[in-house]
OpenMM code with the backbone's topology and positions (N, CA, C; nanometers):
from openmm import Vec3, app, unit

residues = "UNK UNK UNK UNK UNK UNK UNK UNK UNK UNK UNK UNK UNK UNK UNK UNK UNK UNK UNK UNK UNK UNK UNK UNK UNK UNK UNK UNK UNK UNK UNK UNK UNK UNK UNK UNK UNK UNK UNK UNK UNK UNK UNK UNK UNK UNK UNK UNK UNK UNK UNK UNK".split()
positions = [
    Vec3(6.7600, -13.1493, 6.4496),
    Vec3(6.6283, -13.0892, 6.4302),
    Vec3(6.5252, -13.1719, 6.5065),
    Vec3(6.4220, -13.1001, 6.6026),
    Vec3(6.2993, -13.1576, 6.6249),
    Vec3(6.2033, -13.1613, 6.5903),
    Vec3(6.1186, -13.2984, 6.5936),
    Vec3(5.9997, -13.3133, 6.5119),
    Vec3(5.8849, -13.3036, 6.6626),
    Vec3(5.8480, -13.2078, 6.6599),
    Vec3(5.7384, -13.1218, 6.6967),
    Vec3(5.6133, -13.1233, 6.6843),
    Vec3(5.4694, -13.1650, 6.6734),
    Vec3(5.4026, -13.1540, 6.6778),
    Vec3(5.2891, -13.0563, 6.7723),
    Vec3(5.3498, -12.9666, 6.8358),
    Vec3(5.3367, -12.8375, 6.9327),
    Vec3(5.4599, -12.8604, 7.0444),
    Vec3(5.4148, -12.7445, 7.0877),
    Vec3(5.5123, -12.6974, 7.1967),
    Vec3(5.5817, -12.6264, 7.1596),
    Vec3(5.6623, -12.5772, 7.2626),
    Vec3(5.7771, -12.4379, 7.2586),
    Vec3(5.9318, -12.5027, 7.2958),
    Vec3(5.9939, -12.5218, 7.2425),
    Vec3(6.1864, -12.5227, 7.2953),
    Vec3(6.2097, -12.4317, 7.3610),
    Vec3(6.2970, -12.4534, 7.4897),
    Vec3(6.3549, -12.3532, 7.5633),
    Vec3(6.4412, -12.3135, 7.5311),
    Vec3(6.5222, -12.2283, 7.4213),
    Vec3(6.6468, -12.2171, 7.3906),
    Vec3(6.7092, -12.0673, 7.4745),
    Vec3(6.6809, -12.0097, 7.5990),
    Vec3(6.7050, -11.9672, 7.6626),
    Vec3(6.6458, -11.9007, 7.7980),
    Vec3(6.7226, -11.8972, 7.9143),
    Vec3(6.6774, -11.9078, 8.0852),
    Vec3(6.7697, -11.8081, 8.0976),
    Vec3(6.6850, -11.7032, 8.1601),
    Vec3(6.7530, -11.6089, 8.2365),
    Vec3(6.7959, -11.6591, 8.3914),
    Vec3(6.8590, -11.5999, 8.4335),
    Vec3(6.9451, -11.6793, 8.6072),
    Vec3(6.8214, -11.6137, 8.6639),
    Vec3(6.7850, -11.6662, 8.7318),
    Vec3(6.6785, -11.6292, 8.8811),
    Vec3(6.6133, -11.6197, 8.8095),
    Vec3(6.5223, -11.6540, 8.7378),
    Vec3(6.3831, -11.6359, 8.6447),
    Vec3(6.2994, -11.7147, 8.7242),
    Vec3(6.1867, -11.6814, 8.7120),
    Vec3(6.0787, -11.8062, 8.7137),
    Vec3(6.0729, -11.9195, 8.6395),
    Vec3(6.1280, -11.9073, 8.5867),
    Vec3(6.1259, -12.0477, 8.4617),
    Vec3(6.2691, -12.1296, 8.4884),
    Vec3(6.4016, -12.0322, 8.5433),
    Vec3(6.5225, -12.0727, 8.6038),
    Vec3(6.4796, -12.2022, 8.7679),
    Vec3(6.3839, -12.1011, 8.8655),
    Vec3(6.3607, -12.1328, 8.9773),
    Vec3(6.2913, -12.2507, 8.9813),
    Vec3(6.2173, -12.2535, 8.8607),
    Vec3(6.0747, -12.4084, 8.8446),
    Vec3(6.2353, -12.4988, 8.7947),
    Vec3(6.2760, -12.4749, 8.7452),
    Vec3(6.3813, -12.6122, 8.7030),
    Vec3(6.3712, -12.6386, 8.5890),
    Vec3(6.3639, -12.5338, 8.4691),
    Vec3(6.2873, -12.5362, 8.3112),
    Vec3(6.4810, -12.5222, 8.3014),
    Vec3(6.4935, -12.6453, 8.2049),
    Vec3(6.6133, -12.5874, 8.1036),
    Vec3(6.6285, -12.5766, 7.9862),
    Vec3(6.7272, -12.6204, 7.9589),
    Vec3(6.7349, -12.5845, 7.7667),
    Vec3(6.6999, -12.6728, 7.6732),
    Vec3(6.6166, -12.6694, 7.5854),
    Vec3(6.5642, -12.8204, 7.4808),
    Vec3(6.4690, -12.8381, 7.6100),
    Vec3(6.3915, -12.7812, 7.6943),
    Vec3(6.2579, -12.8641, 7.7475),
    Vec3(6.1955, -12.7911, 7.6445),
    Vec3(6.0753, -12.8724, 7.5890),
    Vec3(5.9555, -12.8547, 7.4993),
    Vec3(5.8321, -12.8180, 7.6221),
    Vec3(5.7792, -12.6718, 7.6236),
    Vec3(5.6868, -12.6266, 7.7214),
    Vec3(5.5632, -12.6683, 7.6107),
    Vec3(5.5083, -12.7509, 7.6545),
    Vec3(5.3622, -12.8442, 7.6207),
    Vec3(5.2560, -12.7483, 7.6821),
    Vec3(5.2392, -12.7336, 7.7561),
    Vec3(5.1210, -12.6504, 7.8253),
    Vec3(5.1524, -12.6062, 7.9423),
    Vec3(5.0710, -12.4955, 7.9754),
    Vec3(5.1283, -12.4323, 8.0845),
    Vec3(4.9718, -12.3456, 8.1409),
    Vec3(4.9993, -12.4162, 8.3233),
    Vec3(4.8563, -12.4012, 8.3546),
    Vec3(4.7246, -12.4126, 8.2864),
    Vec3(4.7312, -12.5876, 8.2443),
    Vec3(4.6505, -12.6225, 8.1784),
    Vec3(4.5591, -12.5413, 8.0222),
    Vec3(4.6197, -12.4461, 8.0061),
    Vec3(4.6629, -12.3848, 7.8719),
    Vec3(4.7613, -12.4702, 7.7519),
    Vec3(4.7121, -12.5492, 7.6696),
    Vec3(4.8248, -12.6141, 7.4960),
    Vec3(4.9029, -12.4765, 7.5167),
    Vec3(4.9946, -12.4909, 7.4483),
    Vec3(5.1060, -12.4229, 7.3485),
    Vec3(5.1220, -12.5202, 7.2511),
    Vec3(5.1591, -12.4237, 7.1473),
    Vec3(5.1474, -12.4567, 7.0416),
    Vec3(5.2801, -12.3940, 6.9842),
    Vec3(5.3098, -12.2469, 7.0005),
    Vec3(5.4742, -12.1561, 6.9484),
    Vec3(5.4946, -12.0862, 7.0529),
    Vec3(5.6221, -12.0094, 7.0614),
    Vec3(5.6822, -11.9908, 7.1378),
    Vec3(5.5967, -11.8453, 7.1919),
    Vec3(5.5356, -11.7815, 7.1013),
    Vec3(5.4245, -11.7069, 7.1008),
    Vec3(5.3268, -11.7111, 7.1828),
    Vec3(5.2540, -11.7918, 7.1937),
    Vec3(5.1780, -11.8792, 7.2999),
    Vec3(5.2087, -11.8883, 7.4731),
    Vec3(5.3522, -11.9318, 7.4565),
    Vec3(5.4093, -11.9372, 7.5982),
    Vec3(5.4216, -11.7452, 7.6497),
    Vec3(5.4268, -11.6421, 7.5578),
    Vec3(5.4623, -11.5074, 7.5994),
    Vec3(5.3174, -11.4756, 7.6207),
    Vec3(5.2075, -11.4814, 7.5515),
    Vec3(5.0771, -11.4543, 7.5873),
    Vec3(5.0187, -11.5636, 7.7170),
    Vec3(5.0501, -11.6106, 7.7145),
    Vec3(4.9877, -11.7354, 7.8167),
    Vec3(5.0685, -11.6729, 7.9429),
    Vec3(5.1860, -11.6490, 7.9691),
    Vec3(5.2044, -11.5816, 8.0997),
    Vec3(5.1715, -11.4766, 8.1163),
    Vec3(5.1645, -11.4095, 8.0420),
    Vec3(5.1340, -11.2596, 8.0494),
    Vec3(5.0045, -11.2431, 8.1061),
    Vec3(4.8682, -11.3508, 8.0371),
    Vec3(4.7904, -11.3681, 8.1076),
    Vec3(4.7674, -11.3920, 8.2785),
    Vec3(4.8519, -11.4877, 8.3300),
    Vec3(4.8764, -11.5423, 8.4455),
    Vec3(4.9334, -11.4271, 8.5567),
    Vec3(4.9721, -11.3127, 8.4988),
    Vec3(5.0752, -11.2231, 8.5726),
    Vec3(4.9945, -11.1765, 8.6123),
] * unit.nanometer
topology = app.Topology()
chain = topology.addChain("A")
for resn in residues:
    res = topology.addResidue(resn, chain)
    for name in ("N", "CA", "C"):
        topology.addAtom(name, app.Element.getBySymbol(name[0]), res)
């Protein structure tokens, strides 16, 4: 178990993703993204969605 204080776990990468291609793997904790916190994994789906 991880002790967390924000961020998101990667517990899955699609092949050729953007997140595959940046070099994101499994158990990275996404802290912020484009100077945007995360906080849940929630966060990381609105926060790109924004960016798109």
């Amino acid at each position: 178990k991880l002790n967390l204080s924000g961020g998101a776990v990667v517990v899955q990468i699609m092949n050729d993703s953007p997140a595959d291609r940046a070099g994101i793997q499994l158990m990275d904790v996404i802290t912020e993204i484009s100077g945007t916190k995360i906080n849940s994994p929630e966060e990381v789906v609105s926060t790109v969605k924004k960016i798109r």
